[in-house]
Structure formats: structure tokens, C-alpha cells
C-alpha positions as CSV (number, residue, x, y, z in Angstrom):
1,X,-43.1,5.5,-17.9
2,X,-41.8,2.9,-20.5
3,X,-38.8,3.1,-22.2
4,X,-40.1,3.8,-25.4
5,X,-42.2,6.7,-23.5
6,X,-38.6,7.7,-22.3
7,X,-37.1,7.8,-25.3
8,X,-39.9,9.6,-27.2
9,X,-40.3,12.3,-24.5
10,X,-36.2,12.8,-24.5
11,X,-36.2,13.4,-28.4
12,X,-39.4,16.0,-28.0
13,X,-37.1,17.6,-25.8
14,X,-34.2,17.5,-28.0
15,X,-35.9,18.9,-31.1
16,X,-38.0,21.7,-28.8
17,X,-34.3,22.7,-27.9
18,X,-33.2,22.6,-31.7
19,X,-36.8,24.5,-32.5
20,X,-35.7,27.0,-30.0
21,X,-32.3,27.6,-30.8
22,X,-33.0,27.9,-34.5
23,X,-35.3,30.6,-33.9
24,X,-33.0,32.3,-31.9
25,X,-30.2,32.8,-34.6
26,X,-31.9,32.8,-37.6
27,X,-34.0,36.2,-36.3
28,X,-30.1,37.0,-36.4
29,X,-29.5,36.8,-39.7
30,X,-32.5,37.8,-41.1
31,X,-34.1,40.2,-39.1
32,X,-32.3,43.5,-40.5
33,X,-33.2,42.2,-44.5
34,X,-29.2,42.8,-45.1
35,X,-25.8,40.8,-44.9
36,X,-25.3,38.0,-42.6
37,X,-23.1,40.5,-40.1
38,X,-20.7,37.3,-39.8
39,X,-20.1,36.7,-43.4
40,X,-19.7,40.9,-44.0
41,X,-16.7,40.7,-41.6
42,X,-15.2,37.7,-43.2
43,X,-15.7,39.7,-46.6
44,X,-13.9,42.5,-44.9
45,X,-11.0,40.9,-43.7
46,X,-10.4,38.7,-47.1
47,X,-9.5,42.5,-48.6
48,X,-6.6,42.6,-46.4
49,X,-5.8,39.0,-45.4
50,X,-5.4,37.1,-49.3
51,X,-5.9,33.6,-49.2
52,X,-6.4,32.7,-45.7
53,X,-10.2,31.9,-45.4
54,X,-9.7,28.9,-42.9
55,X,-7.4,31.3,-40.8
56,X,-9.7,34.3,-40.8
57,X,-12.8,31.9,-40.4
58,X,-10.9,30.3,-37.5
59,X,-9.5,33.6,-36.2
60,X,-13.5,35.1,-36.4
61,X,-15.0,32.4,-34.5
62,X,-12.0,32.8,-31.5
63,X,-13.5,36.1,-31.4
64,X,-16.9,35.2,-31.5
65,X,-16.6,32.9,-28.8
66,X,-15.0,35.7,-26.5
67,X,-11.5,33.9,-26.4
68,X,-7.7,34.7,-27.3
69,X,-6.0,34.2,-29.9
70,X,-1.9,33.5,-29.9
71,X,-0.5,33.2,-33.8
72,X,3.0,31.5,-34.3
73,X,4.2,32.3,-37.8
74,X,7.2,34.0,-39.7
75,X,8.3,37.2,-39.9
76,X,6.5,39.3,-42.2
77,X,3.4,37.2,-42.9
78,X,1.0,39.7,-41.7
79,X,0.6,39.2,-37.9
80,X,0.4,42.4,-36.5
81,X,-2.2,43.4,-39.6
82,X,-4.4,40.7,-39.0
83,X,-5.3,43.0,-35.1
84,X,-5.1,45.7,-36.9
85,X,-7.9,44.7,-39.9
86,X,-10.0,43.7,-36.9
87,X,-10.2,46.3,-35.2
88,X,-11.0,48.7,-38.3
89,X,-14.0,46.5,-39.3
90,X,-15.7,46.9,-36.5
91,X,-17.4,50.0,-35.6
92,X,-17.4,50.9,-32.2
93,X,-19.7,54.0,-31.5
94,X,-18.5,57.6,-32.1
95,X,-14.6,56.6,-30.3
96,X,-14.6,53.4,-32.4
97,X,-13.0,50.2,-30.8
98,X,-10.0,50.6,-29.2
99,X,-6.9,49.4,-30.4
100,X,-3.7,49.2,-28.5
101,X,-0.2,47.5,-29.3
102,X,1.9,46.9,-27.3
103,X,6.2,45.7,-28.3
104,X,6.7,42.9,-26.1
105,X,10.9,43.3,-25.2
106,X,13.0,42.1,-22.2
107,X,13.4,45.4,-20.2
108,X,9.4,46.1,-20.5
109,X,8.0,46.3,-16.8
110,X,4.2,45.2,-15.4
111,X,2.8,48.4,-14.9
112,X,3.6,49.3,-18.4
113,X,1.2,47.6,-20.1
114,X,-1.2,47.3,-17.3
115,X,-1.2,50.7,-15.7
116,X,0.1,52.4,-13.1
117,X,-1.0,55.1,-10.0
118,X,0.8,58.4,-10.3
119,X,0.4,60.9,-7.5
120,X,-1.0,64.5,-8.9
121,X,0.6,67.2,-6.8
122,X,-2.3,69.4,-8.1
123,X,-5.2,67.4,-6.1
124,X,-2.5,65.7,-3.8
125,X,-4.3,62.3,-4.9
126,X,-2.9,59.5,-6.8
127,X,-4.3,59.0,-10.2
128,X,-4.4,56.0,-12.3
129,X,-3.0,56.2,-15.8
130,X,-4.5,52.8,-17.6
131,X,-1.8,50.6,-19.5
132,X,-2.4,50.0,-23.3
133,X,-4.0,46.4,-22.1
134,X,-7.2,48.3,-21.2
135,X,-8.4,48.3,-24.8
136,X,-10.7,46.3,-27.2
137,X,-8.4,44.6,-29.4
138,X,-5.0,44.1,-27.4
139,X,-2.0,43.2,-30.2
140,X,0.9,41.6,-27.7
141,X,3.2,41.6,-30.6
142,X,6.4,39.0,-30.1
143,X,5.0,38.3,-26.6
144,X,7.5,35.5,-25.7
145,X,10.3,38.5,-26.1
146,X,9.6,39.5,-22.5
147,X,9.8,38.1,-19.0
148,X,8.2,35.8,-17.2
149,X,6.9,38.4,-15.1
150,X,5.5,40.3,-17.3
151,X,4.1,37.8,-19.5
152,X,2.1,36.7,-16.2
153,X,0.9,40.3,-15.8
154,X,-1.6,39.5,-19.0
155,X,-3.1,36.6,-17.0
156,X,-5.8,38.3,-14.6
157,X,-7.3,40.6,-17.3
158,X,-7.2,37.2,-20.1
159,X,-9.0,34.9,-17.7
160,X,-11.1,37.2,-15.8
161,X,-11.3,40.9,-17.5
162,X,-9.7,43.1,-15.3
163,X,-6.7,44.5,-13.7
164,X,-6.2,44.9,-10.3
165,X,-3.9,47.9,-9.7
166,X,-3.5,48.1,-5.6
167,X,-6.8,47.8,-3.9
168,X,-8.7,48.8,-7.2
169,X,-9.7,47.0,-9.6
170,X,-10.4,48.6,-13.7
171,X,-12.0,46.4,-16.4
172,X,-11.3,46.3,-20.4
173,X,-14.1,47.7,-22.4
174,X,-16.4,45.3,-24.1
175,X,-15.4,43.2,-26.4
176,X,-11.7,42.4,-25.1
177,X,-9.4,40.5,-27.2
178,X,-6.0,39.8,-26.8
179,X,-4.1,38.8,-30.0
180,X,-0.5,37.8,-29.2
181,X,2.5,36.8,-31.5
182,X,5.4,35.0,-31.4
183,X,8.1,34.4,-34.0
184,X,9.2,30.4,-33.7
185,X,11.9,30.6,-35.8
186,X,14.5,32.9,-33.1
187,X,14.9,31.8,-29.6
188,X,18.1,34.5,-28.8
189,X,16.6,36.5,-26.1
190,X,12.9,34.8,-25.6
191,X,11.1,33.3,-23.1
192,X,8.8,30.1,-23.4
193,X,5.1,31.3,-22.3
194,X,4.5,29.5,-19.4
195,X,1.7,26.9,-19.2
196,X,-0.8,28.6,-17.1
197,X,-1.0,31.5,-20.2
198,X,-0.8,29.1,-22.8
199,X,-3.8,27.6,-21.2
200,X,-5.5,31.0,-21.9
201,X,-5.3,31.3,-25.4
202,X,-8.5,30.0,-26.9
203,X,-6.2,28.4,-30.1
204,X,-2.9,29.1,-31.5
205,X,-3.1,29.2,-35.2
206,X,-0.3,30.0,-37.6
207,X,-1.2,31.7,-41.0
208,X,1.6,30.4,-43.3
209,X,2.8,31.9,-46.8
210,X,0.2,33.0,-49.1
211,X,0.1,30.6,-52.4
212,X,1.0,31.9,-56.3
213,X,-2.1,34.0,-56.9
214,X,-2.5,35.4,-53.0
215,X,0.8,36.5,-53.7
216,X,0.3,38.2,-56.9
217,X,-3.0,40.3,-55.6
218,X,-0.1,41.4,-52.4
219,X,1.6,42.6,-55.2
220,X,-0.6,44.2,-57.1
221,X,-2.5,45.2,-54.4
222,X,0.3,46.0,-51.5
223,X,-2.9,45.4,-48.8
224,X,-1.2,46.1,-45.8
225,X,-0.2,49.3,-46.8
226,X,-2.6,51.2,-48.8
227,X,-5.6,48.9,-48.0
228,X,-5.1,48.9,-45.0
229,X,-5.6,52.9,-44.6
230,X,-8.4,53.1,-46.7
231,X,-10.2,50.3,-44.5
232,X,-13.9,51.3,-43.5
233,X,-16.0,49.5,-40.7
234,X,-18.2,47.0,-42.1
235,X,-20.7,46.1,-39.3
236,X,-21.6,47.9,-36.0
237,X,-20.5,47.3,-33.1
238,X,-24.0,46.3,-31.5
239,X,-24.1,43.6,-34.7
240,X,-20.9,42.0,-33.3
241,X,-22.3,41.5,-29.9
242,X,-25.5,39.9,-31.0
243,X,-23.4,37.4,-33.4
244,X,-21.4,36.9,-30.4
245,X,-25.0,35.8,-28.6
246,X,-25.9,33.9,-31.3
247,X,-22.8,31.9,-31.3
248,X,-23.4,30.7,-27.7
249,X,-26.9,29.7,-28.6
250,X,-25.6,27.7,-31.2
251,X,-27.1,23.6,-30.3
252,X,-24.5,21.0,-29.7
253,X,-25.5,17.7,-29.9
254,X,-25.2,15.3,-26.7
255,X,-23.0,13.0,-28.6
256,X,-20.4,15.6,-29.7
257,X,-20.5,16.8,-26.3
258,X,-19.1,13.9,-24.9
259,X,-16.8,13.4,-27.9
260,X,-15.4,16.7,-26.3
261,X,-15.1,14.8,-23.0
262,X,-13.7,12.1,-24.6
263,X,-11.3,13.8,-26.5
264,X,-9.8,15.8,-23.7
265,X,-9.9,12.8,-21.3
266,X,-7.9,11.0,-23.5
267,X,-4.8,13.6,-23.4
268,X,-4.6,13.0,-19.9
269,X,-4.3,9.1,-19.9
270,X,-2.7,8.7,-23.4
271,X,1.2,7.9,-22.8
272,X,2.1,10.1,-26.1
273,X,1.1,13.0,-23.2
274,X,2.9,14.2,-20.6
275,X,0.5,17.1,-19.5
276,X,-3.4,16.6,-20.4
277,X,-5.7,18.9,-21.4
278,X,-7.4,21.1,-18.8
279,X,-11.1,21.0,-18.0
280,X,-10.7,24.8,-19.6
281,X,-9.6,23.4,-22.7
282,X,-13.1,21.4,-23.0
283,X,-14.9,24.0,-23.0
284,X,-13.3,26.0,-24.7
285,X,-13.3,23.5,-27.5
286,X,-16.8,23.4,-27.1
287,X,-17.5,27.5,-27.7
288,X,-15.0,27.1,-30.4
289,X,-17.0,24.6,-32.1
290,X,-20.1,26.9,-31.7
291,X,-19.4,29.7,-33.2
292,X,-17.3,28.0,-35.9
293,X,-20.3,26.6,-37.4
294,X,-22.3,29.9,-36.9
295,X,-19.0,31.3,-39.1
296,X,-19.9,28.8,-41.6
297,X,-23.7,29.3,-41.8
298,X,-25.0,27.1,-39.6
299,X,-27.1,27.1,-35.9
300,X,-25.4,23.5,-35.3
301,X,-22.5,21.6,-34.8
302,X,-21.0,19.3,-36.7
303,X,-18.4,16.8,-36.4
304,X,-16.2,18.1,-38.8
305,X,-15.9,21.4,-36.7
306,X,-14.7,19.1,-33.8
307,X,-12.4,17.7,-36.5
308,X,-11.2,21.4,-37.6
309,X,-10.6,22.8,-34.0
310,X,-8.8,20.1,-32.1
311,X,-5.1,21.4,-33.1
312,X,-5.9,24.9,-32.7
313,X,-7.5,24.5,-29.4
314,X,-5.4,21.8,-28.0
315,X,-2.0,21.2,-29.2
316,X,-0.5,24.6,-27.4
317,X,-2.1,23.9,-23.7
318,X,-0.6,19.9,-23.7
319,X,3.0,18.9,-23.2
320,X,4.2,15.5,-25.5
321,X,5.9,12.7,-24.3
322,X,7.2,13.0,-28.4
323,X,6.5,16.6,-30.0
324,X,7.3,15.4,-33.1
325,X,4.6,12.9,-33.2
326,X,2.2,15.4,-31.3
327,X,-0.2,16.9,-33.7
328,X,-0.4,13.2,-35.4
329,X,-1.5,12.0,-31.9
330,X,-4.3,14.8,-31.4
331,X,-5.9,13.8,-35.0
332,X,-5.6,10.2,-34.3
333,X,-7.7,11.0,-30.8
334,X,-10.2,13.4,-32.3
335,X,-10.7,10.8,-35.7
336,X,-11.3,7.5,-32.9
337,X,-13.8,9.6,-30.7
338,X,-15.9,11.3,-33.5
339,X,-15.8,8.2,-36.5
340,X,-18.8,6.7,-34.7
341,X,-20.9,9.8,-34.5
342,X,-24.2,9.3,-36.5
343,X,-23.5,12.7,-38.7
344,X,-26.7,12.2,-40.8
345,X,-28.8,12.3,-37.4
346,X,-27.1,15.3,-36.4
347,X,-27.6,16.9,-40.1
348,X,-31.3,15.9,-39.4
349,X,-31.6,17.6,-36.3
350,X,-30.0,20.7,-37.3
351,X,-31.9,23.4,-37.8
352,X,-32.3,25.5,-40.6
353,X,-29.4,26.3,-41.9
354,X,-28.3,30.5,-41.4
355,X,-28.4,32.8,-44.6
């Protein structure tokens, strides 16, 4: 075969993928003749959360893509509401999802949020009581508050969903999402998360204070507080799943895949690094990317969402030889590996944009 055959029969192939994939989610959106189930869940969580679109589209396509979410910010800024909206959107059967919280403090133990065997002296048997971590929607709330030891008691049921509990092993219900926070601003009494659970937080995002007219609708509004109790569901739960399908079938082009490659390759040779990226973070980057542009209607990837994503999804998991200069370096990395990238010809083999 010639290498123009090559070529030719390589870009049939490509497009048959893109043809596939395109059919694939937009039966999604439009099969039901209603509300892209995406967008309604966005909708829902702007009543609560004012003025954060980026942060809730970034915080929606975390979940979509199945990962973990750790958000850094202020007191007061509406962490702990941001699990809370979440889980009321979502409509999880007659029990509805399952939402558990759990006050991360220095004298908390392992089996307290994981579970524990108790022996019955009615059956003369040891039953297990699960631990608030066997839930849907898991808010660790000031998680860098406890130990080391119990911090590394979330790791097995982040990375692998489930707990092992002596010789028997209990999964989280489907979908399982932890949500953690962490104040920056005290460091009395805390304890740095250690690498190996940094490294399983899909991104670390930070919501910041709400501008001028956010701020007035909080006031006017108190969402947190009376919106927040009158909050309905606003898809089903078997919706959510099939977005979260759709996300993975979402078509990355070759070229940004190995931007990815690039990209994380280059935190481990760059001397501004001290610690590179892991080969979890690639891919992680990569089902970030996907569902990020299913979140903002489309069955492709862009650059831009590489663009968007590299601090979330990187910046926590690598250590800096600087940290001041850190978050400068990741741009400059993610700008040099995606500048070449022909965007039109990716545009052109997108599909059809989602409705």
C-alpha cells in the first residue's frame, strides 16, 4: 500500500470513529425530546452556587468523569453546600443518593468513617456497621484537620471503590464521589495530605468570592439557606449515568492525546519540578478533558479544554522546585505543547455539536 493509500485509509478510519462517536452522544441528548440532562444540572446548581459557572462546569465534568474533587478556598465561600446541592439534584430512586459528611478533626479514628465490626450478643456473630464513606456523595469537610492515618484510610475506596474491613471487603454505591475541603489560610493543628492522596483527586479547584452582583442575589436570595431546602432533583438518576457514558465516548483527537503525553512528560524532566506528574495524572487529564467538552456541548475535544484543565488536574499532584512560580510554569508547558495543534482540523472533524 502507498503512502497516500496509508494516509487515506488512516483518515477513513478516523472520521468512521468520529461518525460513531457522534452518534453515540447525540442519541443522548436528543433521544428523550427534553433538556440536555448535563446542562439541566448546571441550571440547577447556578440557583445555589451564584456566579461560578466555570467552577460548577469544572466541578460537573470531575463528576462526570467518575473522579474526586478536593476544593481549597476560604471559610464561608460555600464548600460544604456545593456536596450538598449535588447530591439534591440528583434523583437517586425511591432512597435518593446518599449523602454523608463527615468533620474531619485530629482525634477522629479509621473505622469511623470507614466502618467497623461489632459483635451482636443476640446472634453471637459480629456485624458490620458501614462508616459514613459508604455513600454516594462523600463531603470530607476540612480533611487536612486529621491524621495521616486517617487521611490514608480514604485511599482504597478513592482509587479502587471499596473498603476492606478484616477479610471482607464492602463497596460504595454507584455513583461514588468524594468531595474534600481544606481551609489554606490556618495551618494550627493540620496535616499536609500526603502525595499518594493528592494524587487521587481528579483536580483541586478553589471557588473564590463571588463578584458585586453574585453577591447581591446571596443577599437577596440567602441560597444556602432557604434555597437550599427547597431544592428539588432535576434529572434522574439513570440520566446521570448515561451522561457519565457519554462522556467517555467523547473523541479525542491523536494530536491532543499526545499533547497530554507531552504535557505530563515534561513535569518530570522540567527543572522548575521536583516531583512529575504520574502516569495517573495523564489520564486523568485526558477524562477530564472529555467530559469537559460534553459539559460545554460538544462530542469533542478541544485544545482549549486542555488549556482549561491543566491547573486543576496537575498543579496539586507535582512538587516545585519554586511554588511561587508553579502555576506560571504549568501554563507555559500546556501553551508550548498545544500552540502547534491544527484547531480548525480538529473543529472540522468534530462531530456535530450536542444540543
Amino acid at each position: 500500500m502507498t503512502p497516500e493509500h496509508e494516509a487515506t485509509h488512516v483518515d477513513d478510519a478516523v472520521q468512521s470513529s468520529l461518525n460513531h462517536n457522534s452518534a453515540k452522544i447525540e442519541t443522548f441528548a436528543e433521544s428523550r425530546g427534553e433538556a440536555n440532562p448535563v446542562a439541566v444540572l448546571l441550571e440547577g446548581a447556578g440557583r445555589i452556587i451564584k456566579g461560578k459557572r466555570e467552577f460548577l462546569e469544572l466541578l460537573v465534568a470531575a463528576v462526570l468523569a467518575g473522579g474526586h474533587v478536593l476544593i481549597e478556598d476560604n471559610p464561608g465561600l460555600g464548600k460544604t453546600t456545593v456536596a450538598k446541592t449535588l447530591a439534591k439534584l440528583i434523583e437517586g430512586g425511591e432512597r435518593g443518593l446518599v449523602f454523608k459528611r463527615i468533620q474531619f478533626t485530629p482525634d477522629l479514628l479509621p473505622y469511623d468513617i470507614t466502618g467497623v465490626d461489632v459483635f451482636d450478643p443476640k446472634t453471637l456473630e459480629f456485624r458490620f456497621i458501614p462508616g459514613p464513606v459508604l455513600a454516594n456523595i462523600v463531603l470530607a469537610d476540612e480533611i487536612n484537620r486529621a491524621t495521616p492515618k486517617v487521611q490514608s484510610a480514604l485511599l482504597e475506596v478513592m482509587a479502587e471503590r471499596q473498603v476492606t474491613i478484616g477479610q471482607t471487603t464492602h463497596r460504595p454505591p454507584e455513583p461514588f464521589l468524594v468531595i474534600a475541603t481544606e481551609n489554606p489560610i490556618e495551618s494550627e493543628g493540620t496535616f499536609p495530605l500526603p502525595v499518594a492522596q493528592l494524587d487521587r483527586f481528579m483536580m483541586k479547584l478553589s471557588m473564590g468570592y463571588p463578584d458585586r452582583a453574585a453577591e447581591l442575589l446571596i443577599l437577596d436570595e440567602n441560597p444556602a439557606e432557604e434555597g437550599l431546602s427547597k431544592l428539588e432533583p432535576v434529572i434522574k438518576l439513570d440520566d446521570f449515568m448515561e451522561a457519565k457514558e457519554a462522556a467517555q465516548k467523547v473523541f479525542c483527537h491523536r494530536a491532543l492525546k499526545e499533547a497530554i503525553a507531552d504535557i505530563v512528560r515534561d513535569t518530570r524532566i522540567h527543572k522548575g519540578f521536583t516531583l512529575g506528574a504520574s502516569p495517573r495524572a495523564g489520564l486523568h487529564l485526558l477524562e477530564a478533558a472529555k467530559a469537559l467538552a460534553l459539559v460545554r456541548g460538544r462530542n469533542y475535544v478541544i485544545d482549549e479544554d486542555l488549556s482549561v484543565l491543566a491547573l486543576p488536574v496537575l498543579a496539586h499532584r507535582v512538587r516545585f522546585r519554586n511554588p511561587g512560580n508553579g502555576e506560571k510554569i504549568v501554563k507555559e508547558i500546556c501553551v508550548a505543547r498545544i500552540s502547534g495543534i491544527d484547531t480548525d482540523r480538529i473543529r472540522a472533524d468534530g462531530a456535530t455539536p450536542v444540543v
